[in-house]
C-alpha positions as MATLAB code, in Angstrom:
seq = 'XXXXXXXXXXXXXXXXXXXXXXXXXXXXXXXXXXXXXXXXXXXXXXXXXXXXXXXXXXXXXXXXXXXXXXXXXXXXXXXXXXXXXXXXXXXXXXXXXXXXXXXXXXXXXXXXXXXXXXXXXXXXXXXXXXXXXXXXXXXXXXXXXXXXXXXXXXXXXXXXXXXXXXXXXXXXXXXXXXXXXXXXXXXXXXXXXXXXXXXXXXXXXXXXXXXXXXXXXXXXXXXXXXXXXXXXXXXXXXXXXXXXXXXXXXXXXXXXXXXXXXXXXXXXXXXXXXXXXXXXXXXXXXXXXXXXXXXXXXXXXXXXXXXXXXXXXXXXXXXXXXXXXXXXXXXXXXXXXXXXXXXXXXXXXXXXXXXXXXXXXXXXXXXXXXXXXXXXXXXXXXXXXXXXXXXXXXXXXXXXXXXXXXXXXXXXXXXXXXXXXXXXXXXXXXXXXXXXXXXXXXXXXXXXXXXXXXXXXXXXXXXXXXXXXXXXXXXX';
ca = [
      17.551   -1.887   12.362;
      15.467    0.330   10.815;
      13.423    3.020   12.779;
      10.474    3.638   10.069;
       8.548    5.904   12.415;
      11.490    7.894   13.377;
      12.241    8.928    9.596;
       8.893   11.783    8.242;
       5.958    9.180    7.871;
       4.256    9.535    4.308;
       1.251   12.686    4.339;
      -1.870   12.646    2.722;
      -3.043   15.274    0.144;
      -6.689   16.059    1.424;
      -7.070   16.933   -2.135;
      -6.392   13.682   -3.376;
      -6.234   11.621   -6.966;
      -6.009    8.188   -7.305;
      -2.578    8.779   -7.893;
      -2.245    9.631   -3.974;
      -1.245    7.522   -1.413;
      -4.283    6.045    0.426;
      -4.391    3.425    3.563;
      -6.499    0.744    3.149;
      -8.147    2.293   -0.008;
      -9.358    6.139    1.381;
      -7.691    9.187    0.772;
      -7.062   11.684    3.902;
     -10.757   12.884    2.821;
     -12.483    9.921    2.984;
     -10.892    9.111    6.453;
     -11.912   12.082    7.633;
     -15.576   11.753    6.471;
     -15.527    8.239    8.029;
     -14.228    9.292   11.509;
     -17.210   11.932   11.707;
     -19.797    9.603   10.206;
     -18.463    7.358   13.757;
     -20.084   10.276   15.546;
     -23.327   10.372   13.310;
     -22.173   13.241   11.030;
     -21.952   13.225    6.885;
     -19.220   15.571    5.499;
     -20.072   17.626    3.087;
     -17.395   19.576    1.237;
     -18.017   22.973   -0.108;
     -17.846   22.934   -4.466;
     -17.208   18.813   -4.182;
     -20.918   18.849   -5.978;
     -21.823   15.133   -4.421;
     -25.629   14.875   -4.351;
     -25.523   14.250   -0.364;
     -29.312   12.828   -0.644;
     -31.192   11.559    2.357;
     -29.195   10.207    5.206;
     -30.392    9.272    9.174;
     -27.153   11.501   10.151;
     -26.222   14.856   10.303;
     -24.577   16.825    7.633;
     -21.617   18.473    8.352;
     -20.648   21.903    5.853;
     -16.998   22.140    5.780;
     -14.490   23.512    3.610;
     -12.136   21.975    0.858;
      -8.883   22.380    2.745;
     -10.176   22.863    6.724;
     -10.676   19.997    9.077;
     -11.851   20.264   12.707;
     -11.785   17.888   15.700;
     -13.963   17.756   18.541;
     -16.396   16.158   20.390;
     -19.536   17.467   19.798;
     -21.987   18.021   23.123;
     -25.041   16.338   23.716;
     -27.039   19.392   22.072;
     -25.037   18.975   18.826;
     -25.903   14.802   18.376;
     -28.146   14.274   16.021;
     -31.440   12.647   16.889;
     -34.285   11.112   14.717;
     -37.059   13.068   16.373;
     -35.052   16.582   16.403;
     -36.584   18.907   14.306;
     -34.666   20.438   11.132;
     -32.240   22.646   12.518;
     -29.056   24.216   11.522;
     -26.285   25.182   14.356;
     -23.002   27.205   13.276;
     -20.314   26.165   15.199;
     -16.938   28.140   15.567;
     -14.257   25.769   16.505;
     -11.045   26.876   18.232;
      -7.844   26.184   19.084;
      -5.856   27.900   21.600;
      -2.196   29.074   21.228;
      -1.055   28.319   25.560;
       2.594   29.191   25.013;
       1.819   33.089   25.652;
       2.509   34.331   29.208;
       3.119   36.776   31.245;
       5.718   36.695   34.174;
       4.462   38.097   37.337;
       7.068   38.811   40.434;
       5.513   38.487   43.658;
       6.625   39.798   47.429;
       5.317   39.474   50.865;
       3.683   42.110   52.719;
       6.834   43.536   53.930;
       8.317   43.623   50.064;
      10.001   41.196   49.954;
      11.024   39.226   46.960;
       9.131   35.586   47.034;
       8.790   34.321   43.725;
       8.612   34.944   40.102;
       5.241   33.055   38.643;
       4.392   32.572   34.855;
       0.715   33.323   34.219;
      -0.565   31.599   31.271;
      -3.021   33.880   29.042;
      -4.243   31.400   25.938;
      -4.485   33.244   22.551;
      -6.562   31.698   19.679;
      -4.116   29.709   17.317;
      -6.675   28.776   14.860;
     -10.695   29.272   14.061;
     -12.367   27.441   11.540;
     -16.733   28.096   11.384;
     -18.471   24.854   10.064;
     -22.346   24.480   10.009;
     -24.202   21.350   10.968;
     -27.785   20.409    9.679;
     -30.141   17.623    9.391;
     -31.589   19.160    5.807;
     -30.336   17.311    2.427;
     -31.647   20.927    0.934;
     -28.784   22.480    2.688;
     -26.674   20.081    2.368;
     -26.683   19.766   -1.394;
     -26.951   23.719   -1.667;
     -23.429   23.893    0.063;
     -21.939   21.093   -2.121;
     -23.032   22.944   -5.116;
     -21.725   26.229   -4.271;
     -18.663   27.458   -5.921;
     -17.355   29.990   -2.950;
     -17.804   30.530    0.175;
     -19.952   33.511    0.003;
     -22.131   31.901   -2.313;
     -22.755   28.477   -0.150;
     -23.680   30.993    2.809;
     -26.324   32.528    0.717;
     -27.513   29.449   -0.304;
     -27.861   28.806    3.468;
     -29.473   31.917    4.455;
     -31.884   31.636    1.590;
     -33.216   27.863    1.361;
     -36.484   26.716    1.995;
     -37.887   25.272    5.443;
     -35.202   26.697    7.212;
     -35.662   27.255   10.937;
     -33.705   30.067   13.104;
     -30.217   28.858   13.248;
     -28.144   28.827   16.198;
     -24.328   29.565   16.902;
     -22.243   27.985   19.591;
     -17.843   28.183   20.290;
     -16.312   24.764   20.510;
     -13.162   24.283   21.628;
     -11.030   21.344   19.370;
      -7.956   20.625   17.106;
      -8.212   22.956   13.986;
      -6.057   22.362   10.763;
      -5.924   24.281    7.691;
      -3.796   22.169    4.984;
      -1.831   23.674    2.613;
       1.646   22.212    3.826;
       3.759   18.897    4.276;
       3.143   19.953    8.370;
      -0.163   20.484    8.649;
      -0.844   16.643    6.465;
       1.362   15.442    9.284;
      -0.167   17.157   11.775;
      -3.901   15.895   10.039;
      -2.362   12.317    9.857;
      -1.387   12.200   13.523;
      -4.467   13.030   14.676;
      -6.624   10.509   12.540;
      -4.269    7.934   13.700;
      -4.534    9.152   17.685;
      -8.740    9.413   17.353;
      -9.881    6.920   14.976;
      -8.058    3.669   15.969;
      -8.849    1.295   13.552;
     -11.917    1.827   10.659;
     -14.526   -0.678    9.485;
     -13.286   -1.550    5.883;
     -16.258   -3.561    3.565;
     -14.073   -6.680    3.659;
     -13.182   -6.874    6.882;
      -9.597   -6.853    6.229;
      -8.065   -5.148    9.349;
      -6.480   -6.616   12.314;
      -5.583   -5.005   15.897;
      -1.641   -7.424   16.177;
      -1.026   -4.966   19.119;
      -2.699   -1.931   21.354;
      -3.522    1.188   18.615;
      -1.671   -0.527   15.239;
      -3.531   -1.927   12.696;
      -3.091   -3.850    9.965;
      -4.125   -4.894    6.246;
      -4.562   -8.786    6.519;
      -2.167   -8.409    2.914;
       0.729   -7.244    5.062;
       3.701   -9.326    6.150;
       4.756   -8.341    9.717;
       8.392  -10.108   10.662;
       7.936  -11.691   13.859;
      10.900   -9.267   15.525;
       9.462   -5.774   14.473;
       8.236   -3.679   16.958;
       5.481   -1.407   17.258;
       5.013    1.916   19.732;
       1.223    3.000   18.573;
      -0.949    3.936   16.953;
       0.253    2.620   14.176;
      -1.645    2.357   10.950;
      -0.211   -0.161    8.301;
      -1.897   -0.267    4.708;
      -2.037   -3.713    1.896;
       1.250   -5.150    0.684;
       3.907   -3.291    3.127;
       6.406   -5.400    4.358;
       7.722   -5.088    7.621;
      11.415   -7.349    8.320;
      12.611   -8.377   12.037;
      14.188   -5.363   13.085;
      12.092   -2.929   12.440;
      10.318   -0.369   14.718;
       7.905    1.739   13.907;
       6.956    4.319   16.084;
       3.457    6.141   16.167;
       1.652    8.075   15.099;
       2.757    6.914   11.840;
       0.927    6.134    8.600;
       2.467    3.706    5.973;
       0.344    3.384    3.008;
      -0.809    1.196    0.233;
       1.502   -0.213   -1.593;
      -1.092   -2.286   -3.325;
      -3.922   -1.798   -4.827;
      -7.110   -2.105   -2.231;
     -10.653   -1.606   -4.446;
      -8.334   -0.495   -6.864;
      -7.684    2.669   -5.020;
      -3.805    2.569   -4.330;
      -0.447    3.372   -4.846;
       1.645    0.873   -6.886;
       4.565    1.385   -5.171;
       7.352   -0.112   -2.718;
       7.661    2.020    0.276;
       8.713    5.392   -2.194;
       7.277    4.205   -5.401;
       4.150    6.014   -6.209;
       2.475    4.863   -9.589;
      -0.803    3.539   -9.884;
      -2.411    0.336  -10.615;
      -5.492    1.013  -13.371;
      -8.355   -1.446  -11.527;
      -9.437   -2.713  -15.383;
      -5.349   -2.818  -15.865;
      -6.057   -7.112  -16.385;
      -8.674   -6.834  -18.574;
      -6.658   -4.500  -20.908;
      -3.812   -7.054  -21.549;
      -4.795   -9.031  -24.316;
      -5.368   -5.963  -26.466;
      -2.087   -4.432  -25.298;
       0.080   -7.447  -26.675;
      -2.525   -8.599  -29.491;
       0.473  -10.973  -30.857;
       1.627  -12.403  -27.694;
       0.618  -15.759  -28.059;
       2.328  -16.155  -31.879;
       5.534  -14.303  -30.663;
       5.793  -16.924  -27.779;
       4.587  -20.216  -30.164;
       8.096  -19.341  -32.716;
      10.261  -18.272  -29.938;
       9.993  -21.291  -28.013;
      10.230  -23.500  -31.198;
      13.119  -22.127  -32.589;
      14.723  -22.128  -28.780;
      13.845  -25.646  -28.213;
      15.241  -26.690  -32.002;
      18.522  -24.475  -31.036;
      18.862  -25.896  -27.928;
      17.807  -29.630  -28.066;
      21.533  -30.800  -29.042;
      22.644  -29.578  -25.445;
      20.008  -31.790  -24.058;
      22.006  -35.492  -23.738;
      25.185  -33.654  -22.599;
      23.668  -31.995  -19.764;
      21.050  -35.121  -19.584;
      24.812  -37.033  -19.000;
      26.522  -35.062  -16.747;
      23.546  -34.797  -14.279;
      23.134  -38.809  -14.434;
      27.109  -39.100  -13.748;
      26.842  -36.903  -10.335;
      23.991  -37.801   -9.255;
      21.865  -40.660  -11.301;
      18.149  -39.648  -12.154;
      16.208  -37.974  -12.481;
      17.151  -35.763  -14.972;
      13.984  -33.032  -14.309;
      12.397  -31.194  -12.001;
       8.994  -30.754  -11.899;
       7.245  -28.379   -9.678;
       3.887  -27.120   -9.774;
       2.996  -23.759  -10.490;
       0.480  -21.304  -11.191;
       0.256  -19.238  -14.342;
      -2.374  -16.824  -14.924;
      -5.817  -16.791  -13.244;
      -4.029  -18.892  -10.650;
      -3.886  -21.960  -13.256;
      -1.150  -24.801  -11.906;
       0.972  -26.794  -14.265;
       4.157  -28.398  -14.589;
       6.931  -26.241  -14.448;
      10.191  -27.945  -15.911;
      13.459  -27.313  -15.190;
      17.055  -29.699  -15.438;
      17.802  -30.699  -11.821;
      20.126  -29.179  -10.209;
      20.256  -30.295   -6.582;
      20.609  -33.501   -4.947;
      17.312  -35.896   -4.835;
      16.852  -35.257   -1.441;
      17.199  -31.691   -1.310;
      13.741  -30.675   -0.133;
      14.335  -32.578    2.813;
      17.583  -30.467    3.563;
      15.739  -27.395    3.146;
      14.001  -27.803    6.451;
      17.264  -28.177    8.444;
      19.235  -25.470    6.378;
      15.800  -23.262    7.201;
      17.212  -20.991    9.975;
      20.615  -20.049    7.095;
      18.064  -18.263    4.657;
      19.047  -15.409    3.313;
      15.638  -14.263    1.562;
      13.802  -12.199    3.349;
      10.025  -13.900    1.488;
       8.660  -17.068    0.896;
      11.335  -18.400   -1.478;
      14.237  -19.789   -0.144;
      17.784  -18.326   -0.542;
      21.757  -19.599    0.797;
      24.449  -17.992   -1.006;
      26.241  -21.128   -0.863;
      23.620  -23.882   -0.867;
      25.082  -27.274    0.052;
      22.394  -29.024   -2.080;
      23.538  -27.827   -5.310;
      25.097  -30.632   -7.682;
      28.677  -29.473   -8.871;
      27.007  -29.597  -12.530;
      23.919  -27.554  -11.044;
      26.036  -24.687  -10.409;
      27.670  -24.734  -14.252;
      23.597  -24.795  -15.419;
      22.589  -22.211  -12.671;
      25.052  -19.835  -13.770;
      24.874  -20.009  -17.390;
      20.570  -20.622  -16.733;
      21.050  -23.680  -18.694;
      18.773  -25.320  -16.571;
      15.893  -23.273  -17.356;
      15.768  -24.456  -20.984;
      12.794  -27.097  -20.438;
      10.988  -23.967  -19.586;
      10.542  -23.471  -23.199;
       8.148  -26.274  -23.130;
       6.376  -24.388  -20.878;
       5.869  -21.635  -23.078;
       4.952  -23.817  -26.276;
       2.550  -25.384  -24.379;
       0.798  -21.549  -23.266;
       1.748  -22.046  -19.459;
       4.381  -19.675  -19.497;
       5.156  -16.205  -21.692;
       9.280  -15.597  -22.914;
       9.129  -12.143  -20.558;
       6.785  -12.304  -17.476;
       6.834  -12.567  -13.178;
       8.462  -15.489  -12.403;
       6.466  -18.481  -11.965;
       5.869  -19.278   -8.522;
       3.553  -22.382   -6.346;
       0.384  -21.878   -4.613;
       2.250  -21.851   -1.434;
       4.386  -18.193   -2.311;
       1.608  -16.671   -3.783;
      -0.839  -16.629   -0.798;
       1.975  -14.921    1.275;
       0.444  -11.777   -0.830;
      -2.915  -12.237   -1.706;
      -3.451   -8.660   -3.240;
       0.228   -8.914   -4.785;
      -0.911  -12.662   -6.339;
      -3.666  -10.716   -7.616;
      -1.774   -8.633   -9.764;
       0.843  -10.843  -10.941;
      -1.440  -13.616  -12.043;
      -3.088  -11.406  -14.108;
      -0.509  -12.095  -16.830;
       1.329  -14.959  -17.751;
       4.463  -16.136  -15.568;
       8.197  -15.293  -17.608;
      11.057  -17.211  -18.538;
      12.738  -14.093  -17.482;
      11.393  -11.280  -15.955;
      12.089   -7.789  -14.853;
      12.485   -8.692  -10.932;
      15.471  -10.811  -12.787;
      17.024   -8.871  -14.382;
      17.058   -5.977  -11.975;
      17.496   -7.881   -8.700;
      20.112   -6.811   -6.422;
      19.875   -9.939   -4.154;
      20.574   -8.015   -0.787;
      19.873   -9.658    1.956;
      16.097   -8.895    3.819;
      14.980   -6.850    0.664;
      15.091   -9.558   -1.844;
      11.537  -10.381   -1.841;
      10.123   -6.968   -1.123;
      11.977   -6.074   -4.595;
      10.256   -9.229   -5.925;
       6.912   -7.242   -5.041;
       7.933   -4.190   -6.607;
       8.962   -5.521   -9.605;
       6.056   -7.752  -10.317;
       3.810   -4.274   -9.709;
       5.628   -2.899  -11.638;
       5.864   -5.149  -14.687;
       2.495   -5.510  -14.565;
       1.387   -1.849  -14.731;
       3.781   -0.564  -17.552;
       3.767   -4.192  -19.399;
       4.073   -3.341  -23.411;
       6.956   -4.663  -26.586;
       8.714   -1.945  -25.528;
       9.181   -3.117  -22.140;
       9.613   -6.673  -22.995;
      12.319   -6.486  -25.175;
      14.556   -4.524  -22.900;
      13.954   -7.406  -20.491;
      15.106   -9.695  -23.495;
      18.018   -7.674  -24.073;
      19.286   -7.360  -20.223;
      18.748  -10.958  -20.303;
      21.395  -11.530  -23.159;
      23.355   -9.025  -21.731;
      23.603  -10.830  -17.875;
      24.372  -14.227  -19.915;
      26.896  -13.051  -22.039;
      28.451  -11.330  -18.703;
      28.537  -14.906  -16.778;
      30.092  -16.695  -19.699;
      33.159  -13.909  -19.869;
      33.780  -14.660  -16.243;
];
């Protein structure tokens, strides 16, 4: 069982790239913008130089690397018939561990207890400024220090007297791994879930949300709040205790980490439309290859044509449908390799899989034709695949081609790999490990991954690992 709250949840970088981890497409920044703009306030960072322009809310002045939390009185809510005003506010945080031990008698001196008298100490104090004027507002963003945005304050126009107020709250100054934890737990403890433009969050239980493009086992458990970001995968077994933060691991408004739990490389949004001019000679490469395969290999063709038909009788294909890119189905052939009835099995041999995804998986699957395990393990029954490929429905290196059914277990994972062609061979073959409960989240990583750094180079290592693992089953 794995405890994935217990182990240090992923932090934020409130200085974040797009190389950053994000949930649900924000950085720790924009999070914290949205949980104030709940309570009718704009953030406006000091040297970030976005034009704030007109807004019905509040502006709140903050710093690059201070946060504050607290809810703001009455007086401090901002109101469409307020007039312009601008209120400094000096938020604190109390240190209560200080104390003083006092020993107390009765009248006659007697000893009659020892009592700890608590004397808070401030742990923390951060000043921001809140306004209703864009003027100020875009003065701050502007300003390059903090001396300079206060004179910029001090000095704009239609300015009235400002007032100053002490707010007790939650203060943070980032700079370490603790305080992004400390930041993290308390967006997760005050913001529950956020309002996302696709509506793509759901509440599965009290305080843990959810990216619709995450696949929750139905035995993991959940102590909140939880906050779970597009693509994780979660197996039966799990628990995740709160308050705990697992990011994107795809990409969400192509703001996201391409990664699998600790991967962290990113996605480029345009990353499809740039394909064609990666691999300009793609399509010519894959029109000789499969020729001069299928020429090679059409003698083996009656023999294994025979020794199917001897075992088993016809057919001698399979013929599944697939999709290939843009979500395009066709025929996908193969040489058959289990018994004619062996979707049928597969629903009573259900509760035996060993695959922890959409695909199923037996180590030892009853179904398989004596001769189907000779073509499975040389991949001998993969060679009407290169019909695929002279056709244009499949590349030689690519994800592997899967149905309709597999890819909407992922839809932002179909995304990406259906923006290239479907492979013959693939990385996720070459380099899976076949472990049991991880074999389709390494599916998803290596598709991602495949996809983002796809280029010759890549491809014919993938070639060349594919000779390699070959050559290896045939010396066994």
């Amino acid at each position: 069982m794995t405890a994935l709250g217990v182990r240090a949840a992923p932090s934020f970088s409130p200085r974040s790239t797009s190389s950053e981890r994000r949930i649900w497409g924000f950085d720790v920044r924009e999070l914290y913008g949205r949980y104030w703009s709940a309570k009718g306030w704009k953030t406006v960072v000091r040297g970030a130089r976005e034009i704030p322009g007109p807004d019905k809310r509040g502006y709140m002045l903050i710093e690059p690397d201070e946060f504050v939390f607290f809810d703001p009185p009455l007086s401090l809510r901002p109101t469409p018939k307020r007039p312009t005003t601008t209120v400094r506010v000096s938020v604190i945080q109390y240190e209560t561990q200080s104390y003083d031990v006092i020993v107390e008698a009765d009248e006659s001196g007697r000893f009659e207890r020892i009592r700890r008298r608590y004397s808070p100490k401030i742990r923390a104090e951060v000043k921001v400024v809140f306004t209703d004027d864009p003027t100020i507002a875009l003065a701050w963003s502007r300003a390059e220090n903090t001396r300079i945005g206060q004179v910029e304050i001090r000095t704009s126009k239609n300015i009235s007297p400002s007032r100053t107020m002490t707010i007790e709250g939650v203060v943070i100054e980032s700079g370490d791994k603790k305080s992004y934890e400390r930041l993290q737990r308390e967006l997760t403890s005050r913001c529950g879930g956020l309002e996302t433009p696709d509506d793509r969050l759901t509440e599965i239980s009290p305080a843990v949300w959810v990216d619709k493009s995450a696949h929750i086992g139905s035995g993991v458990t959940f102590v909140g709040p939880v906050w779970i970001g597009a693509g994780q995968i979660l197996v039966p077994g799990d628990t995740v205790i709160g308050p705990c933060v697992l990011p994107d691991v795809i990409a969400t408004n192509g703001k996201a980490d391409v990664t699998f739990r600790d991967l962290i490389e990113p996605i480029p949004a345009d990353h499809a439309a740039t394909i064609s001019r990666q691999l300009p000679f793609e399509r010519s490469f894959n029109l000789l290859f499969s020729l001069a395969a299928l020429l090679l290999t059409l003698p083996l063709y009656p023999l294994i044509m025979l020794l199917i038909w001897l075992e088993d009788g016809r057919p001698f294909f399979f013929r599944h449908m697939r999709q290939t890119r843009g979500g395009r189905e066709f025929g996908c052939y193969k040489f058959r390799t289990m018994c004619r009835d062996a979707e049928k099995l597969k629903a009573r041999l259900k509760q035996a899989n060993a695959s922890d995804g959409p695909q199923f998986h037996m180590p030892d699957d009853p179904r398989l034709l004596r001769v189907g395990k000779f073509l499975r393990r040389f991949y001998l029954d993969e060679l009407p695949q290169f019909y695929n490929m002279l056709k244009g429905d499949m590349n030689l290196v690519g994800p592997r081609p899967s149905p309709d059914a597999e890819n909407q277990f992922c839809p932002a994972w179909r995304e990406a790999r259906l923006s290239v062609k479907p492979g013959i061979t693939g990385l996720w073959q070459v380099c899976r490990t076949r472990r049991p409960n991880v074999d389709f989240q390494e599916w998803i990583r290596f598709d991602l991954e495949y996809v983002q750094k796809r280029s010759w180079r890549l491809d014919l290592w993938i070639i060349m690992k594919t000779f390699r693992k070959v050559i290896s089953q045939s010396n066994r």
